[in-house]
Backbone as CSV, one residue per row, in Angstrom:
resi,resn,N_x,N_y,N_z,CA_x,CA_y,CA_z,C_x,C_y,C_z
1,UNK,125.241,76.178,127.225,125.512,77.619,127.291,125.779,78.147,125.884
2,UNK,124.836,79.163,125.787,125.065,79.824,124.307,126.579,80.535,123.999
3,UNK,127.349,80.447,122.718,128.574,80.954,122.393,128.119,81.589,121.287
4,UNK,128.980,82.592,121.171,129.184,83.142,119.521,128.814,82.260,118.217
5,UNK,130.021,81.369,118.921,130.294,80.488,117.183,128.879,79.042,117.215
6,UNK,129.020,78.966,118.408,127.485,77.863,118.457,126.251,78.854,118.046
7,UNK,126.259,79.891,118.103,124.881,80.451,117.713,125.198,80.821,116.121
8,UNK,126.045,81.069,115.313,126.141,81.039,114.226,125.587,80.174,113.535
9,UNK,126.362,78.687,113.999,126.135,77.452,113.480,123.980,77.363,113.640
10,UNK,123.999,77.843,114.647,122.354,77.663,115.023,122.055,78.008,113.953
11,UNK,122.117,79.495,113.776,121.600,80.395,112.800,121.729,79.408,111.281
12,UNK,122.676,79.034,110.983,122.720,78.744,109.517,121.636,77.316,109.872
13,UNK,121.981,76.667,111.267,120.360,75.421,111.018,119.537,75.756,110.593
14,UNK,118.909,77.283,111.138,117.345,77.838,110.686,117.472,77.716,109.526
15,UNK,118.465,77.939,108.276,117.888,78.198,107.048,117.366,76.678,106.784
16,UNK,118.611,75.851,107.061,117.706,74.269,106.645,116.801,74.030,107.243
17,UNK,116.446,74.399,108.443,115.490,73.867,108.977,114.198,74.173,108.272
18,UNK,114.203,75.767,107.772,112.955,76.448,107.210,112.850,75.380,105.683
19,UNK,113.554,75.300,105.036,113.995,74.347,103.845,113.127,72.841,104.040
20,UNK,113.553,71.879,105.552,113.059,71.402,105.751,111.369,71.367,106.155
21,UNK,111.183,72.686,106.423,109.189,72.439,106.781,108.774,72.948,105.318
22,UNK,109.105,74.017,104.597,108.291,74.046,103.387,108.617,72.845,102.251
23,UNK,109.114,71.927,102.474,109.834,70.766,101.503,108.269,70.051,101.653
24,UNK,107.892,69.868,103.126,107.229,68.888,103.966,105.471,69.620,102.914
25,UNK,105.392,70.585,102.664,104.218,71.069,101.342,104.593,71.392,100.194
26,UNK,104.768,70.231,99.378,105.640,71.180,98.218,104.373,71.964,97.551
27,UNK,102.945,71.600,97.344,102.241,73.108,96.716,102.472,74.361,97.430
28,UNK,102.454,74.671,98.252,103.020,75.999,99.024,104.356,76.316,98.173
29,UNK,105.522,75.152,98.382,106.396,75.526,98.070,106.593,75.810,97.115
30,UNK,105.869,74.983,95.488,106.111,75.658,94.175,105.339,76.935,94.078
31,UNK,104.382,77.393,94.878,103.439,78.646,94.526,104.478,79.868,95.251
32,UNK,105.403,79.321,96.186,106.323,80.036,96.618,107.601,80.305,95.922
33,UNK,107.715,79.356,95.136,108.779,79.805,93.754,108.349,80.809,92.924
34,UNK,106.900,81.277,92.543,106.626,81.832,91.426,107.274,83.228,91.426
35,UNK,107.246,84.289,92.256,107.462,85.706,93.008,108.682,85.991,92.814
36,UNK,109.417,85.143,93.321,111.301,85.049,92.779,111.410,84.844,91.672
37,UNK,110.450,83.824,90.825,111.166,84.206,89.332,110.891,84.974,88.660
38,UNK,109.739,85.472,89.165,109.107,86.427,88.121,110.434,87.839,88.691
39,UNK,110.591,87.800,89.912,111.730,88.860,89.863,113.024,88.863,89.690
40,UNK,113.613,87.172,89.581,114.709,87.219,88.820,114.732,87.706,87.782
41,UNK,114.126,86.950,86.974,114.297,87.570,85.604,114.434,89.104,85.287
42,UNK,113.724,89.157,86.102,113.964,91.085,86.284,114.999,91.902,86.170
43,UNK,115.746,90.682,87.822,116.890,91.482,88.122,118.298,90.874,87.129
44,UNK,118.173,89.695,86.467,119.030,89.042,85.740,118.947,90.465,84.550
45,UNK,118.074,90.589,84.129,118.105,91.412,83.041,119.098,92.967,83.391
46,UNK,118.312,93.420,84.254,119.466,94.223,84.610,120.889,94.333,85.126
47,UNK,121.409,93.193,85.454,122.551,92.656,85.841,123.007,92.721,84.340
48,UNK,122.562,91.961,83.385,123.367,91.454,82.252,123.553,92.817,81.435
49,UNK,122.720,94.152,81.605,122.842,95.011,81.006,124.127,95.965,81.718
50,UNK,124.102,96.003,83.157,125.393,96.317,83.658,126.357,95.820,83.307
51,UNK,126.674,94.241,83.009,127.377,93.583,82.693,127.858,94.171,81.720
52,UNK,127.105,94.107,80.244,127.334,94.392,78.731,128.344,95.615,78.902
53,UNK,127.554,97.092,79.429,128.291,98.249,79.786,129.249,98.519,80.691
54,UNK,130.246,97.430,81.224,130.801,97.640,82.226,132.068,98.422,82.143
55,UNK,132.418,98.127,80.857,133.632,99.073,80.421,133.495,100.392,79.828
56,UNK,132.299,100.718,79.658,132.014,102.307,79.716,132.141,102.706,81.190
57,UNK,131.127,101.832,81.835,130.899,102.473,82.823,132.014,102.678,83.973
58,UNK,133.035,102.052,84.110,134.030,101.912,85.009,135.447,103.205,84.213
59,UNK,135.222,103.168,83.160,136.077,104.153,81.984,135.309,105.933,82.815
60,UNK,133.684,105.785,82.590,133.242,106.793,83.272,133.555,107.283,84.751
61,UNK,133.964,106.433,85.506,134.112,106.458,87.098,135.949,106.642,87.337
62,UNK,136.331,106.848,86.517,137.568,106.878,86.577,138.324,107.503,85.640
63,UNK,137.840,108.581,85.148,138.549,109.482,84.001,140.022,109.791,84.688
64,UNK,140.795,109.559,85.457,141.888,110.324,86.032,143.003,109.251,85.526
65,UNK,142.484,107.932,85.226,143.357,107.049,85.159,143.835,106.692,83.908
66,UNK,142.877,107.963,82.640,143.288,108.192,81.166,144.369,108.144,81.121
67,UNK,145.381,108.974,81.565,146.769,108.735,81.229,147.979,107.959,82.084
68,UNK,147.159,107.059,82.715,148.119,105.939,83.107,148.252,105.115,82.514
69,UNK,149.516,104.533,82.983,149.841,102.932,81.841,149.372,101.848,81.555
70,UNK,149.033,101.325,80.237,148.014,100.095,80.043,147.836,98.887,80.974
71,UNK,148.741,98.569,81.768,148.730,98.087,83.204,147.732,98.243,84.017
72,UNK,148.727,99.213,84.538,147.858,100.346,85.863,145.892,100.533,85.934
73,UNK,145.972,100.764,84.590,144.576,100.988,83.614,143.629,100.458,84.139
74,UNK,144.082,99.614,83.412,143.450,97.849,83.443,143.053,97.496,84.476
75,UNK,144.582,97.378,85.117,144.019,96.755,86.831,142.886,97.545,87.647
76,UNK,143.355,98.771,87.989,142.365,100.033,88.362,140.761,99.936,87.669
77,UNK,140.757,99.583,86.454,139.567,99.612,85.950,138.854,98.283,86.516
78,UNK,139.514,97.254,86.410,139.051,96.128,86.708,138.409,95.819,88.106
79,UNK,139.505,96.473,88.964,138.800,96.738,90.397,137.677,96.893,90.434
80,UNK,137.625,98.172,90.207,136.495,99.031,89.893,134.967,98.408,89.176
81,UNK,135.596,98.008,88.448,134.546,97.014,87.428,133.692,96.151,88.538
82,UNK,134.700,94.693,89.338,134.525,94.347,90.530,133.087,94.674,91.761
83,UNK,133.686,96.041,91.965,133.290,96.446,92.909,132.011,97.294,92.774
84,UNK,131.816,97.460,91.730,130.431,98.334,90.858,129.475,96.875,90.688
85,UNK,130.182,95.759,90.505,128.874,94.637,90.420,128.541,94.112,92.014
86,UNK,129.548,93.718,92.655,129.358,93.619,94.268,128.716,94.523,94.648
87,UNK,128.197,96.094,94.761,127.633,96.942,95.540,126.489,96.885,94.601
88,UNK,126.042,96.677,93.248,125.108,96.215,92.358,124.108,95.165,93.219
89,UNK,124.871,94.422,93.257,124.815,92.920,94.283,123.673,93.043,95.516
90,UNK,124.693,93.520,95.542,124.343,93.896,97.691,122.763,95.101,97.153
91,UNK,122.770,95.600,96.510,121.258,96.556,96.303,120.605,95.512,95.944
92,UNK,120.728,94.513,95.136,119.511,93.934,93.856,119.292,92.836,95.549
93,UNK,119.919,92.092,95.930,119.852,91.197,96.548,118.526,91.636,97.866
94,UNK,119.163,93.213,98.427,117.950,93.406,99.571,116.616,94.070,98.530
95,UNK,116.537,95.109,97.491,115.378,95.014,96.358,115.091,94.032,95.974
96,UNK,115.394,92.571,95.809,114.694,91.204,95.549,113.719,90.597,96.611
97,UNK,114.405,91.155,97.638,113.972,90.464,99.336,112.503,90.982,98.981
98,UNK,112.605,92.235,99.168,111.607,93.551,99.258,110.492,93.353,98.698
99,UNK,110.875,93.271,97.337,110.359,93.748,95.737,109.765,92.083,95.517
100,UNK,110.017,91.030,96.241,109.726,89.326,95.871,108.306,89.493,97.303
101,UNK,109.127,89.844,98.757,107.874,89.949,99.592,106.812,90.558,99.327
102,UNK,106.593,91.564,98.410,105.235,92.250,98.179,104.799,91.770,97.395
103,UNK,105.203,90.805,96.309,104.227,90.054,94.853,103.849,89.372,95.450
104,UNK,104.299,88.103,96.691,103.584,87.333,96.620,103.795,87.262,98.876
105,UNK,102.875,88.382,98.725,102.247,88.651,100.393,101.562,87.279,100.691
106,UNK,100.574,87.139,100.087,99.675,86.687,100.599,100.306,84.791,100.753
107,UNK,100.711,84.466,99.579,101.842,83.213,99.989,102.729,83.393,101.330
108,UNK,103.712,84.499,101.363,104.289,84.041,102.117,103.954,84.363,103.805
109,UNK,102.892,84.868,103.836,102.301,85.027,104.911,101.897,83.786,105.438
110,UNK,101.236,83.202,104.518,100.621,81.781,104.577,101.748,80.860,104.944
111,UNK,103.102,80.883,104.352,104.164,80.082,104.762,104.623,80.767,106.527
112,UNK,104.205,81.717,106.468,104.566,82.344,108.087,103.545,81.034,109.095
113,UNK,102.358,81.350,108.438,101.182,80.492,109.178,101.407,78.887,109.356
114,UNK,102.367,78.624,108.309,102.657,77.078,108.579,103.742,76.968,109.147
115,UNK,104.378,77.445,109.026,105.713,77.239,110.120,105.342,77.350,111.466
116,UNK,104.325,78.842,111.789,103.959,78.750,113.053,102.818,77.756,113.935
117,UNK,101.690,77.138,113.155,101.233,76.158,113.157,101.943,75.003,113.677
118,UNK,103.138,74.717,112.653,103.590,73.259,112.618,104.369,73.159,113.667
119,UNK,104.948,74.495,114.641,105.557,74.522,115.700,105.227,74.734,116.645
120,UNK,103.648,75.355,116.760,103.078,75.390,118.011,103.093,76.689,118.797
121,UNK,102.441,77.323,119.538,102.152,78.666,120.218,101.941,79.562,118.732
122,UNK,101.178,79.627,118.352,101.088,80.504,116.852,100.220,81.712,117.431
123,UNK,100.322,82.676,116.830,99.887,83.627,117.312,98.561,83.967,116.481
124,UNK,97.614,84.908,117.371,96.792,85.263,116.368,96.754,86.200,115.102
125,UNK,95.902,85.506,114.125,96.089,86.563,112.992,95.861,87.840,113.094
126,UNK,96.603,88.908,112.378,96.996,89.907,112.013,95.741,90.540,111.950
127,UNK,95.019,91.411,112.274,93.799,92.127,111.644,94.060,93.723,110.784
128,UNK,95.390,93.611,110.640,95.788,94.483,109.276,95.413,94.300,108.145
129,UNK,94.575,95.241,107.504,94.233,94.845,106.305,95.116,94.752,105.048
130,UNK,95.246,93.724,104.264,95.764,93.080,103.550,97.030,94.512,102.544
131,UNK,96.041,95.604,101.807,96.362,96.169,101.191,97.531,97.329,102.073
132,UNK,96.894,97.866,103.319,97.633,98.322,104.256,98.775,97.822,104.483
133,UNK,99.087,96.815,104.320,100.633,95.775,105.019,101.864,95.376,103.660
134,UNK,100.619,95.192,102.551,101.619,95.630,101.799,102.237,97.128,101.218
135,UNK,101.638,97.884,101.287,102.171,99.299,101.395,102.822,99.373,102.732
136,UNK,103.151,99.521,103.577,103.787,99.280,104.786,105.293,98.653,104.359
137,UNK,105.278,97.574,103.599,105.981,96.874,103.497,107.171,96.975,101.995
138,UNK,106.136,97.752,101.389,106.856,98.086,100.246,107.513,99.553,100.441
139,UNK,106.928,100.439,101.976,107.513,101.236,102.051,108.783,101.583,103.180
140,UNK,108.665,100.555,103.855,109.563,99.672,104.535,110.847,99.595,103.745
141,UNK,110.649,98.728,102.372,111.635,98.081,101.876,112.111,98.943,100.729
142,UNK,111.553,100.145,100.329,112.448,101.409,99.778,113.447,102.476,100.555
143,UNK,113.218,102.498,102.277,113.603,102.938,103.206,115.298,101.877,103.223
144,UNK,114.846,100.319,103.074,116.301,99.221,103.480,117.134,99.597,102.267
145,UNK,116.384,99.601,100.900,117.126,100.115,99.684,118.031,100.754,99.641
146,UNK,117.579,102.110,100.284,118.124,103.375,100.455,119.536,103.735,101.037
147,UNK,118.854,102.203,102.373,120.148,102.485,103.478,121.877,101.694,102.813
148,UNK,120.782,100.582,101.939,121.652,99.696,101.262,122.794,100.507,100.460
149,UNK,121.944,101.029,99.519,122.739,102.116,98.590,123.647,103.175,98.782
150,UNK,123.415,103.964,99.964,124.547,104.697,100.651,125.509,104.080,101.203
151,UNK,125.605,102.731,101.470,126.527,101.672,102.427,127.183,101.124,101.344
152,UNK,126.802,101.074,99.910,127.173,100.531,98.829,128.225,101.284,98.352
153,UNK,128.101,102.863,98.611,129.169,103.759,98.314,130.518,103.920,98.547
154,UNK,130.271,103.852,100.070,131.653,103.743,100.449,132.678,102.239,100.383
155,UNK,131.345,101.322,100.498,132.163,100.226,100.176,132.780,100.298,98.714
156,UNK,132.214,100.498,97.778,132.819,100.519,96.365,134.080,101.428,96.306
157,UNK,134.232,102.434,97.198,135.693,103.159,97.266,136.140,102.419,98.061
158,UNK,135.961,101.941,99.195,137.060,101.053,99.687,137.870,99.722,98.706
159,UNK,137.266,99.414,97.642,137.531,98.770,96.515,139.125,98.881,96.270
160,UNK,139.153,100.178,95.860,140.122,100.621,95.352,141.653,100.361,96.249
161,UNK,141.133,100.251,97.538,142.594,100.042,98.302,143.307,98.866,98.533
162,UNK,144.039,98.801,97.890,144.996,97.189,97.828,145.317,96.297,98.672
163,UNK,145.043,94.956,98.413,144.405,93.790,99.685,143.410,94.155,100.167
164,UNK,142.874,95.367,100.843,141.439,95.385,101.687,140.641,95.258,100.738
165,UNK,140.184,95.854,99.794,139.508,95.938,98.888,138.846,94.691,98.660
166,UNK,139.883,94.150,98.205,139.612,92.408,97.658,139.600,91.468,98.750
167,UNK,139.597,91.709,99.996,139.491,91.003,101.083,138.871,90.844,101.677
168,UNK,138.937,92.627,102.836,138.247,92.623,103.733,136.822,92.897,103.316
169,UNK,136.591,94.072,102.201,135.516,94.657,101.616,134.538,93.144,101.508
170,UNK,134.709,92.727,100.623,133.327,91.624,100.178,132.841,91.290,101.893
171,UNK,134.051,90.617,102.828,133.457,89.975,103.747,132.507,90.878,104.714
172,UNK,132.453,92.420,104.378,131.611,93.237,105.067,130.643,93.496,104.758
173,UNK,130.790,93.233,102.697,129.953,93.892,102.182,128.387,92.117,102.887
174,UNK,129.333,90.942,103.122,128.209,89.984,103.183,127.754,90.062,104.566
175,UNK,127.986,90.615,105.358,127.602,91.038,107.005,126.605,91.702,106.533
176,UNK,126.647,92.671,106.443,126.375,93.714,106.417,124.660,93.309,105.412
177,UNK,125.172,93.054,104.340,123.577,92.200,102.925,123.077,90.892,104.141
178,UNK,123.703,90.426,104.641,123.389,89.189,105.533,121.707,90.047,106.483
179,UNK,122.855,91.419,107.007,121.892,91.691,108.207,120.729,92.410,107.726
180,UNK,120.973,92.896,106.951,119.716,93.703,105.999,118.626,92.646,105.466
181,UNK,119.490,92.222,105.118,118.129,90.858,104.554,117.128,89.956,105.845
182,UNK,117.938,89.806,106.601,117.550,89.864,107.793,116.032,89.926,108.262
183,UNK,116.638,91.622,108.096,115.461,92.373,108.723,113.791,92.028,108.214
184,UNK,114.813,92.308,106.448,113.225,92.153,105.690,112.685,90.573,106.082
185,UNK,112.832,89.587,106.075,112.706,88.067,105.866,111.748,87.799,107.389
186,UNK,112.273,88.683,108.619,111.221,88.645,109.999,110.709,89.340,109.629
187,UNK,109.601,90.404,108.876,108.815,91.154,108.470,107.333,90.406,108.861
188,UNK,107.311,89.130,108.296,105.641,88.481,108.336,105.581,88.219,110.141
189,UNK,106.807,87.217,109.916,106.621,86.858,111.591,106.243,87.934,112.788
190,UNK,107.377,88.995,112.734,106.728,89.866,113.779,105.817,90.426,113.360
191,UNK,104.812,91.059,111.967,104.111,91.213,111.514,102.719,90.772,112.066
192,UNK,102.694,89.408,112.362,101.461,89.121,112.833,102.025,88.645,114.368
193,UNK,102.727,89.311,114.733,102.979,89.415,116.551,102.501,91.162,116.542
194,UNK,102.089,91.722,115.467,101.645,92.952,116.168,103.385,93.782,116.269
195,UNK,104.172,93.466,115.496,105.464,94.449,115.781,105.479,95.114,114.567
196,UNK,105.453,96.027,114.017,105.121,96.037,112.431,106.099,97.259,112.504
197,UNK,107.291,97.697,113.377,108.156,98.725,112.880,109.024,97.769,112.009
198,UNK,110.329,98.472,111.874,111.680,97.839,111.651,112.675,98.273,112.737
199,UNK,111.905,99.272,113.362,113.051,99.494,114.836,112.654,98.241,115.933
200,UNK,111.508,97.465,115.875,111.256,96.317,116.804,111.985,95.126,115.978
201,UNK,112.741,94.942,115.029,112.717,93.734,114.249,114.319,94.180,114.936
202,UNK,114.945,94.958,114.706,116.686,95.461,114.446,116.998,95.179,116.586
203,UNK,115.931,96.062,117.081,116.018,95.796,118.613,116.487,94.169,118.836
204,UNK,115.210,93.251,118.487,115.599,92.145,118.477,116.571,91.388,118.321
205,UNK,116.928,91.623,116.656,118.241,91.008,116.065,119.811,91.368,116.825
206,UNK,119.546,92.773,117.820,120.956,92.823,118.479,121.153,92.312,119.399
207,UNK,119.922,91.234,120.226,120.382,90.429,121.329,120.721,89.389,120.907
208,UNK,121.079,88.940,119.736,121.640,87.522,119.225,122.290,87.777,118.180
209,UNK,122.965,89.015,117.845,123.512,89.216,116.722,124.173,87.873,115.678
210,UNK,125.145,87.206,116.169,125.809,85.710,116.132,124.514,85.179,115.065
211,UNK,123.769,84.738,115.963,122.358,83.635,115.832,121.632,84.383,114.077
212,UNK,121.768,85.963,114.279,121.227,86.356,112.806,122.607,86.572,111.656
213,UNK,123.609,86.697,112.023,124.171,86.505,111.060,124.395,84.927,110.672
214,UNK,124.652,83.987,111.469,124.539,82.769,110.896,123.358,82.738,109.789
215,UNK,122.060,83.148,109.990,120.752,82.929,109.045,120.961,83.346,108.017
216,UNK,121.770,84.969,108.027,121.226,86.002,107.261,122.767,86.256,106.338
217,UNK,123.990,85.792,106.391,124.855,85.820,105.722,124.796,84.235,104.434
218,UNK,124.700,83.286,104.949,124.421,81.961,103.944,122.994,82.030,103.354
219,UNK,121.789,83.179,103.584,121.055,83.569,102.783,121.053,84.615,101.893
220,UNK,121.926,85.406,102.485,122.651,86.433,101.584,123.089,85.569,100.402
221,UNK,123.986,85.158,100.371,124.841,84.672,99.125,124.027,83.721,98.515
222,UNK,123.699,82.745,98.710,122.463,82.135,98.056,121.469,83.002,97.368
223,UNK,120.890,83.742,97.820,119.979,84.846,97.017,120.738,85.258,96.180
224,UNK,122.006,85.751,96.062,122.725,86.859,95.439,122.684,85.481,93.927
225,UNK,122.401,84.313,93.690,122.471,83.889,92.523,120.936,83.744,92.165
226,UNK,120.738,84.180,90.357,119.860,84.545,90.677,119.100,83.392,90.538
227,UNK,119.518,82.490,89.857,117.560,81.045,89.848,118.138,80.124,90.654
228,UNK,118.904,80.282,91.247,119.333,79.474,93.135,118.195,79.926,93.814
229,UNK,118.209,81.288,93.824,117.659,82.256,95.020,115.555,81.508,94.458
230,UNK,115.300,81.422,93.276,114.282,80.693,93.456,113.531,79.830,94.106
231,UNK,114.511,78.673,94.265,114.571,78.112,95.345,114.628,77.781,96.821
232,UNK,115.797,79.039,96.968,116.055,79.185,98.316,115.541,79.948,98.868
233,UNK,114.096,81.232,97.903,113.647,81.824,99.004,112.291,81.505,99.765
234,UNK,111.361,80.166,99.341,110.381,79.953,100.034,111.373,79.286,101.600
235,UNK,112.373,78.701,101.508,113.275,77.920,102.692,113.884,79.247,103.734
236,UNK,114.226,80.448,102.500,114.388,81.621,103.684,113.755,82.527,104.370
237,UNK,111.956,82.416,103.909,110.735,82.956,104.623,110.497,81.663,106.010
238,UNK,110.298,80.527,105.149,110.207,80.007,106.377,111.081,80.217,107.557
239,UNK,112.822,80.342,107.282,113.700,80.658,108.454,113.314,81.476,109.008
240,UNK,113.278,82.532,108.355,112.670,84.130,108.977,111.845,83.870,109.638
241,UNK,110.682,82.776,109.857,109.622,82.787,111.074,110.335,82.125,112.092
242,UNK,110.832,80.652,111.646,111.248,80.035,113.121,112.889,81.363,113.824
243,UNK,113.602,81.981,112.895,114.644,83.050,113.590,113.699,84.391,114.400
244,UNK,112.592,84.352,114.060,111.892,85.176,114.909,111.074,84.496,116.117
245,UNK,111.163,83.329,116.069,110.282,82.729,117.717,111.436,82.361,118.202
246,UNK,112.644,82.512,117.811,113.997,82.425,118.758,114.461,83.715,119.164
247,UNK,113.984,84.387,118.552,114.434,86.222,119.052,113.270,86.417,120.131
248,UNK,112.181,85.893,120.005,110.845,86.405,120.644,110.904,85.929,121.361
249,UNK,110.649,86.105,122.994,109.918,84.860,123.798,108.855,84.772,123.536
250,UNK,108.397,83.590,123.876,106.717,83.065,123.856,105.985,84.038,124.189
251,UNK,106.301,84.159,125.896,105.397,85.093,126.731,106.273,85.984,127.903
252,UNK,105.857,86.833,127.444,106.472,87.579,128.802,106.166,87.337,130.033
253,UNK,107.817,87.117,130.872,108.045,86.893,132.083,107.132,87.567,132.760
254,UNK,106.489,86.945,134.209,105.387,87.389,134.921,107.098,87.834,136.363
255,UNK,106.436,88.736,136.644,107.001,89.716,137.914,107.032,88.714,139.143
256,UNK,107.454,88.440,140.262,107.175,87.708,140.959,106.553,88.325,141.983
257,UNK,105.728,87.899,143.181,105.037,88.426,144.193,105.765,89.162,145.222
258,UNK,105.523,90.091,145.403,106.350,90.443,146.666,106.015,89.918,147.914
259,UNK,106.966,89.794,149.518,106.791,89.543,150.363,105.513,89.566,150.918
260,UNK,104.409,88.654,151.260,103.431,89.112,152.267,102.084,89.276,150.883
261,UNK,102.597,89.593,149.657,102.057,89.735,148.302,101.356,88.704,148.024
262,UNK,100.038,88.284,147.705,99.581,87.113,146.416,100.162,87.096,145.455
263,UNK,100.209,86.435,144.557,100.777,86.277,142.832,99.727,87.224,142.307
264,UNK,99.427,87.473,140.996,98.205,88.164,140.359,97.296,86.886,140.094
265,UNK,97.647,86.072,139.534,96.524,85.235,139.552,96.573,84.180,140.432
266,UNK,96.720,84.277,141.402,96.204,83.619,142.667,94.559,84.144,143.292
267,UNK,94.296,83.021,143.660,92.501,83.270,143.576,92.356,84.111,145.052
268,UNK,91.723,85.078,145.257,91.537,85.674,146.914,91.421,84.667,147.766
269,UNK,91.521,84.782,149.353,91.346,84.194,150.045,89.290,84.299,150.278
270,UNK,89.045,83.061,151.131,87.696,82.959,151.359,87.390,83.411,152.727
271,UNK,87.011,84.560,152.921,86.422,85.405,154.352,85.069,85.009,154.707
272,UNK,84.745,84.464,155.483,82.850,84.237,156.332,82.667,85.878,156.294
273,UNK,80.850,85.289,155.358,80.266,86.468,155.948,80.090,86.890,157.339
274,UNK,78.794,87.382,157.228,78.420,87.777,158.584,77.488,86.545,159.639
275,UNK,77.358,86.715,160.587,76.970,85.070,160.848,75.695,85.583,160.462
276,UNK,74.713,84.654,160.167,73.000,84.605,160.571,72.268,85.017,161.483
277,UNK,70.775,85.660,161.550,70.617,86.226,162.670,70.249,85.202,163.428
278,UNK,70.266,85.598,164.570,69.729,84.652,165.935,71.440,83.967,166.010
279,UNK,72.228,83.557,165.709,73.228,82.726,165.968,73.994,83.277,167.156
280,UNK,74.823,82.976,167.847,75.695,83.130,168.783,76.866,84.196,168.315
281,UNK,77.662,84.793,169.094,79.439,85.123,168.333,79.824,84.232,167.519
282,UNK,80.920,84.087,166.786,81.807,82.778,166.197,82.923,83.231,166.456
283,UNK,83.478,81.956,166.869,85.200,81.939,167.744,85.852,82.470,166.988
284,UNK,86.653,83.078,167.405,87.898,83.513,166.469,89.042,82.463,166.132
285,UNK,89.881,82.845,166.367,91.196,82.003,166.133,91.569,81.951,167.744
286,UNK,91.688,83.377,168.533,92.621,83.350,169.463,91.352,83.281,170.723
287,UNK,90.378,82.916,170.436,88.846,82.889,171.293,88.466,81.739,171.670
288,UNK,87.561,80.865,172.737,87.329,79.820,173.368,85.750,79.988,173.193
289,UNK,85.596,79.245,173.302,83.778,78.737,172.972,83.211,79.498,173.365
290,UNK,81.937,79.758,172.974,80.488,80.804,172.708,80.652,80.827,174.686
291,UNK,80.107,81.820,175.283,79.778,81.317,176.546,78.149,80.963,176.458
292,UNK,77.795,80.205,177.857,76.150,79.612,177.490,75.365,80.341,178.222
293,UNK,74.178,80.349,177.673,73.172,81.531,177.450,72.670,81.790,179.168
294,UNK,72.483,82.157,179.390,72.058,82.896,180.673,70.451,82.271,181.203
295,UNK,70.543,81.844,182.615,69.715,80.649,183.016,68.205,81.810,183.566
296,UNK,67.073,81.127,182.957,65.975,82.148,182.721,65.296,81.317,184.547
């Protein structure tokens, strides 16, 4: 019987498990490294430039605290400081997801295809054209950005409030990057099931909520470093397929027959034609033999 905390634990199997089937090709898997680094470096660069400016920038976000005491300052600024790289974080981490799935489509589609292969009932390919899906997908993943970035807001003021801030905040802010990332990472899988919203991917993910945050929070934080996340993201495409044939059923449940009903594919019954000419009546069920022919 499925529980909360047993489907968590599930969830975090998928990531090894996905880890474990792309290990099993490592050319897939190094051609699946390339996309992440080419966008680490990206996002490292801009991290380290936030970094450099952080004491302007937290000095800027907090002009009120000019004439408080070198203490007070400090601490307040520091928060702040904190909480401007965590909501930094939580954006670069779902823009990596995003911004890594569209360089290298055509890989990790292909890693969709081996996972589903190597597990059996695979579905048929996609007849979306190539260029179509990544625009789809890149416009998809400026839409998760977006949502990211407004969610980033208020968390960064909740920063400021003492103990929650430093407590409760991060552990929401990783729910929360967990479930977003989520979304993007089942993109290929339901993708070539023919589901190609993000309102069919989110539908899904709320009948096992448990089962996707286990996946999607210990891939969160792993991504969030950045030449870890090299590594760990050909292992978190693959999860993303096998966490989507656990959200999916195979096949949809068939209806059962009603009373007195055939099944649908139950074959008709076999009715006699008509008899042949010249032949006699033919008995029925509730009828006794032909009577005999009349004496000439």
């Amino acid at each position: 019987m499925s529980t909360p905390l047993r489907d968590f634990f599930s969830g975090v199997g998928v990531l090894f498990k996905g880890a474990a089937l792309v290990i099993r090709n490592p050319r897939l898997f190094m051609l699946g490294m390339i996309p992440p680094l080419a966008t680490s470096l990206l996002f490292v660069a801009a991290l380290a430039a936030l970094l450099l400016n952080i004491d302007d920038l937290t000095a800027w976000l907090t002009p009120f605290a000019d004439g408080w005491s070198s203490g007070m300052q400090t601490t307040l600024r520091v928060a702040a400081g904190v909480m401007l790289v965590a909501g930094a974080v939580l954006i670069m981490v779902v823009a990596f997801t995003g911004l890594t799935l569209a360089l290298g489509f055509p890989l990790y589609d292909k890693i969709a295809e081996m996972v589903d292969d190597d597990l059996g009932d695979a579905p048929a390919d996609s007849d979306e054209p190539v260029v179509r899906s990544v625009i789809r997908a890149v416009r998809q993943s400026l839409g998760l950005i977006s949502v990211s970035a407004l969610v980033a807001i208020p968390l960064f003021a909740s920063g400021f409030i003492p103990v929650v801030g430093q407590t409760v905040v991060p552990v929401v802010a990783a729910f929360f990057g967990g479930w977003m990332l989520t979304i993007e990472l089942l993109g290929a899988a339901f993708d070539r099931r023919g589901m190609r919203r993000i309102k069919d991917r989110r539908g899904a993910m709320k009948q096992r909520r448990m089962l996707v945050f286990g996946f999607g929070i210990p891939s969160y934080l792993l991504l969030a470093i950045p030449f870890l996340a090299v590594v760990v993201f050909p292992a978190a495409t693959a999860g993303g397929t096998i966490l989507a044939r656990r959200l999916l059923p195979s096949s949809p449940p068939q209806a059962p027959a009603a009373p007195g009903q055939l099944p649908p594919d139950a074959a008709p019954p076999a009715f006699p034609g008509p008899p042949p000419s010249g032949a006699g009546p033919v008995a029925g069920p509730h009828q006794g033999p032909p009577p005999p022919p009349p004496a000439r």
